[in-house]
C-alpha positions in Angstrom: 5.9 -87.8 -52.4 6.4 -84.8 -50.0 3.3 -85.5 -48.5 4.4 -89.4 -47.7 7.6 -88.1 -46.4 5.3 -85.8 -43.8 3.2 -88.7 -42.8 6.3 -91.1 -42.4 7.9 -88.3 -40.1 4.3 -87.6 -38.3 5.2 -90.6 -35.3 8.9 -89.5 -35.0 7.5 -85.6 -33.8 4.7 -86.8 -31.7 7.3 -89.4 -29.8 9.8 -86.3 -29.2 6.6 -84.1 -28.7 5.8 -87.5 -26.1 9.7 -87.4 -24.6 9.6 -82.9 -24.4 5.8 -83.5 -22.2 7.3 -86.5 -19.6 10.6 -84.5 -19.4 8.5 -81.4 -18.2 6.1 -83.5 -15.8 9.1 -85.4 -13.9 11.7 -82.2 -13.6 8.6 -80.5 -12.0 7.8 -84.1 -10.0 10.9 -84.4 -9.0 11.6 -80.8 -8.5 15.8 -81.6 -7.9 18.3 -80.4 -10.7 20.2 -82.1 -9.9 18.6 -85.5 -10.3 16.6 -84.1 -13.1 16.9 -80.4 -14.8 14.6 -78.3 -16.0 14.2 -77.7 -19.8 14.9 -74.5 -18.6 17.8 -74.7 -16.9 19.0 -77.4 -19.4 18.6 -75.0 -22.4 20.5 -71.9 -20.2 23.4 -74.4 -20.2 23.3 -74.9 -23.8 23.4 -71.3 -24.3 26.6 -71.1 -22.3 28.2 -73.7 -23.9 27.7 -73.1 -27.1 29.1 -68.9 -26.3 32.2 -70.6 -25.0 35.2 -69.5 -27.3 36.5 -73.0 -28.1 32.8 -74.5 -28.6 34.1 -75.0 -32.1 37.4 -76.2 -31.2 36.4 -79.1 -28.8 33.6 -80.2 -31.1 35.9 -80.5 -34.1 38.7 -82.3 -32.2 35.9 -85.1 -30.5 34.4 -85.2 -34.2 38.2 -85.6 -35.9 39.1 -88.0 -33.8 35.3 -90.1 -34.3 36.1 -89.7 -38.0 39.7 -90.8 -37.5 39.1 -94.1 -35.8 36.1 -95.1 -38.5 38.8 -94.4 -41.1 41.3 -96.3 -40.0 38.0 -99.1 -39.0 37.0 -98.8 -42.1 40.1 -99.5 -44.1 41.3 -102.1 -42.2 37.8 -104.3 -42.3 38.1 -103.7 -46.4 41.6 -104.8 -46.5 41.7 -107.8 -43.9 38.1 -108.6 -45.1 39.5 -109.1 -48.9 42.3 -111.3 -47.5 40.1 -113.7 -45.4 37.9 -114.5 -48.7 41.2 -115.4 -50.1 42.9 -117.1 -47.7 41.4 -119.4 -45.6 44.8 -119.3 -42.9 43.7 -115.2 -42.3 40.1 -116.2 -42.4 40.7 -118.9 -39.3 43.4 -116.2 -37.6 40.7 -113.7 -37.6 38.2 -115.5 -35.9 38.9 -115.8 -32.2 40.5 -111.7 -33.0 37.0 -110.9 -33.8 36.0 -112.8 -31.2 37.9 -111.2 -28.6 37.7 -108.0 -29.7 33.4 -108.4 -30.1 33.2 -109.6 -26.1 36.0 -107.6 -24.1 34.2 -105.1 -22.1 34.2 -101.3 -22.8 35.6 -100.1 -20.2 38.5 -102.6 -19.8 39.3 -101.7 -23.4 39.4 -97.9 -22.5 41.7 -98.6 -19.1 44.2 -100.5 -21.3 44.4 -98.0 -23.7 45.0 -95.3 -20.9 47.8 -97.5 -19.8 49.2 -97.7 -23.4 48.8 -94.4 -25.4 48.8 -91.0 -24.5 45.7 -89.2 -24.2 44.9 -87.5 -27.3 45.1 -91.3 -28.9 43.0 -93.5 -26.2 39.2 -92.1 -27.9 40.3 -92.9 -31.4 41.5 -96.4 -29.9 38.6 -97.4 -28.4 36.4 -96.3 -31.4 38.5 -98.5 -33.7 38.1 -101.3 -31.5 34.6 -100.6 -31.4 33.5 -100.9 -34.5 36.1 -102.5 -36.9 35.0 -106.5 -35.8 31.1 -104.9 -37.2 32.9 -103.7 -40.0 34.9 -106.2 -40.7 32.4 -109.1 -40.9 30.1 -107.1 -43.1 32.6 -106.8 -45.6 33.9 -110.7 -45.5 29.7 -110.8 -45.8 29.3 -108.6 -48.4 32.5 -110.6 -49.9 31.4 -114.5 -49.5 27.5 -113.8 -50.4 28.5 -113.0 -53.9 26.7 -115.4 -56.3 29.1 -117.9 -57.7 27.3 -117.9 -61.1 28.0 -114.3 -61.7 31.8 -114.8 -61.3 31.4 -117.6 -63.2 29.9 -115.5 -66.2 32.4 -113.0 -66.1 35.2 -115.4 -66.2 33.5 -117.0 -69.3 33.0 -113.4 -70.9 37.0 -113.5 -70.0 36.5 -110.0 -68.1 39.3 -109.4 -66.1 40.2 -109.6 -62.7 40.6 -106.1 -62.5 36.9 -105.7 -63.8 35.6 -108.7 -61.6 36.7 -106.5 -58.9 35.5 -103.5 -59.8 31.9 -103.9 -61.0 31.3 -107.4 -58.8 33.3 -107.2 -55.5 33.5 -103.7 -54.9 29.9 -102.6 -55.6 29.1 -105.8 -53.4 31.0 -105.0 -50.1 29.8 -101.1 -50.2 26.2 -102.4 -50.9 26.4 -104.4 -47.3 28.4 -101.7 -45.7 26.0 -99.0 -46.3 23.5 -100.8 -44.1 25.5 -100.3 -41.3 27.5 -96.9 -41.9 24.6 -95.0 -39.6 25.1 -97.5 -37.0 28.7 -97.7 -36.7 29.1 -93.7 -37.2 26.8 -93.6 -34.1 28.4 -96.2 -32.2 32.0 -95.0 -32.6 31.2 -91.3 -31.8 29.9 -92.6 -28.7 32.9 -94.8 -27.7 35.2 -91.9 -28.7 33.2 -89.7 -26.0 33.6 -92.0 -23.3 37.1 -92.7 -24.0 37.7 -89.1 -23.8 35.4 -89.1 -20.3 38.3 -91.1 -18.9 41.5 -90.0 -20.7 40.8 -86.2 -20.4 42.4 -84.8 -23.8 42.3 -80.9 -23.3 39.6 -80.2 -26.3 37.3 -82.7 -26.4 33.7 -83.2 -25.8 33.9 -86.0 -23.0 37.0 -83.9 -21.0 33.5 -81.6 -20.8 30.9 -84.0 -19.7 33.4 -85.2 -17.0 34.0 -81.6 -15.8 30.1 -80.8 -15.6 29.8 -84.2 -13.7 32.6 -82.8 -11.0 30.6 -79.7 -10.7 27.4 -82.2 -10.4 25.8 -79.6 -12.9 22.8 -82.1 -14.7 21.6 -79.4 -16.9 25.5 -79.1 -18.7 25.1 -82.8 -19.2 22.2 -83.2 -20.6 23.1 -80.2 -23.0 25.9 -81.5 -24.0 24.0 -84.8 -24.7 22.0 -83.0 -26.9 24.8 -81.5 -28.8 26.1 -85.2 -29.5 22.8 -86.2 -30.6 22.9 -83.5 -33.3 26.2 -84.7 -34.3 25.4 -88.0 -34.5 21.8 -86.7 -36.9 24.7 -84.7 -38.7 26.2 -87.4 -39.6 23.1 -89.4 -40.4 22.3 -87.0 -42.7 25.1 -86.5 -44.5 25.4 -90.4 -45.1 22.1 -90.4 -46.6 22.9 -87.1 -48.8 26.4 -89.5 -49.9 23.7 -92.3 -50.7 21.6 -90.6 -52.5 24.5 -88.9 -54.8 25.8 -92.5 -55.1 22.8 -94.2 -56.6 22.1 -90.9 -58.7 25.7 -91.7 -60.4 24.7 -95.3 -61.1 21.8 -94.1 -62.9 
């Protein structure tokens, strides 16, 4: 087993190994730190960042808020999602909301937001709207895939509707959700950066990335981009940690 799980990780070290050897080459090509930094230079920025005094603080606040907006996403997809498969008026409403909300652009979602909230509430805004219309579908998915015969069983067993939820629905929609909880984690941490970029809230990792842009300082940027990338393989990991636990219980 452990030496399967070596082999499977074997191309994902030689293609950073890959990206580390063409990152070397074209800073030295290049030879402009500005266009492109140095490992170096890029790692002497890290260093500073990470001694800053609220390093801690503006990294919590930019996670709270990534884990706020999925929350709220989250819920709200469950809820609404349960209500469409009932109701076929909801489940006709929510299709050109889903619609819209799938196609506006980005950044028109971010400057409306700017306009309507202040800015401590824009990044967890544009995360929501980022990722509930995924979320949402997979659990209306999740929700009208369910194999008629099985309800049908239960119902002749005379379970409950209580039980029919509890051991057919639920395990159903968390089954199709857990294929895209990495995804949309990763997505909605992104979209809560660059809503940050623009709205400027005082601790927050994309007020940062804004402020080493203004200084045209490369090197901050791409360490702070590597920063997000271990937050993003944080969460990652800790999904598949939850996973794990999960189908351990079931067992």
């Amino acid at each position: 087993m452990r030496e399967y799980i070596l082999k499977d990780r074997k191309p994902s070290i030689i293609s950073k190994i890959l990206i580390i050897i063409i990152w070397i080459l074209l800073s030295k090509f290049i030879d402009n730190e500005i266009i492109l930094p140095t490992i170096k230079s890029t790692f002497v920025n890290f260093i500073q960042i990470i001694k800053n005094p609220n390093f801690i603080t503006i990294i919590s606040y930019s996670v709270l808020r990534s884990l706020i907006g999925f929350i709220i996403s989250l819920f709200l997809a469950i809820i609404i999602g349960i209500f469409s498969s009932i109701s076929k008026t909801i489940y006709y409403l929510m299709i050109p909301i889903i619609n819209f909300l799938s196609s506006v652009p980005t950044m028109a979602i971010i400057i409306l937001a700017i306009i309507w909230l202040n800015n401590e509430l824009v990044p967890i805004f544009v995360g929501f709207i980022m990722v509930f219309p995924i979320l949402y579908e997979t659990v209306l998915k999740g929700i009208l895939n369910i194999d008629k015969d099985i309800i049908a069983m239960a119902q002749i067993y005379k379970a409950d509707k209580l039980t029919i939820i509890k051991d057919i629905y639920i395990p159903s929609i968390f089954i199709n959700l857990s294929n895209v909880f990495s995804s949309t984690l990763g997505i909605n941490l992104k979209m809560v950066i660059a809503g940050e970029v623009l709205s400027q809230p005082k601790y927050a990792i994309g007020s940062n990335l804004q402020l080493q842009k203004m200084y045209l300082n490369t090197s901050g940027i791409f360490a702070w981009i590597i920063i997000i990338l271990f937050i993003a393989k944080v969460f990652e990991y800790i999904l598949e940690r939850v996973e794990i636990l999960c189908i351990k219980s079931r067992i």
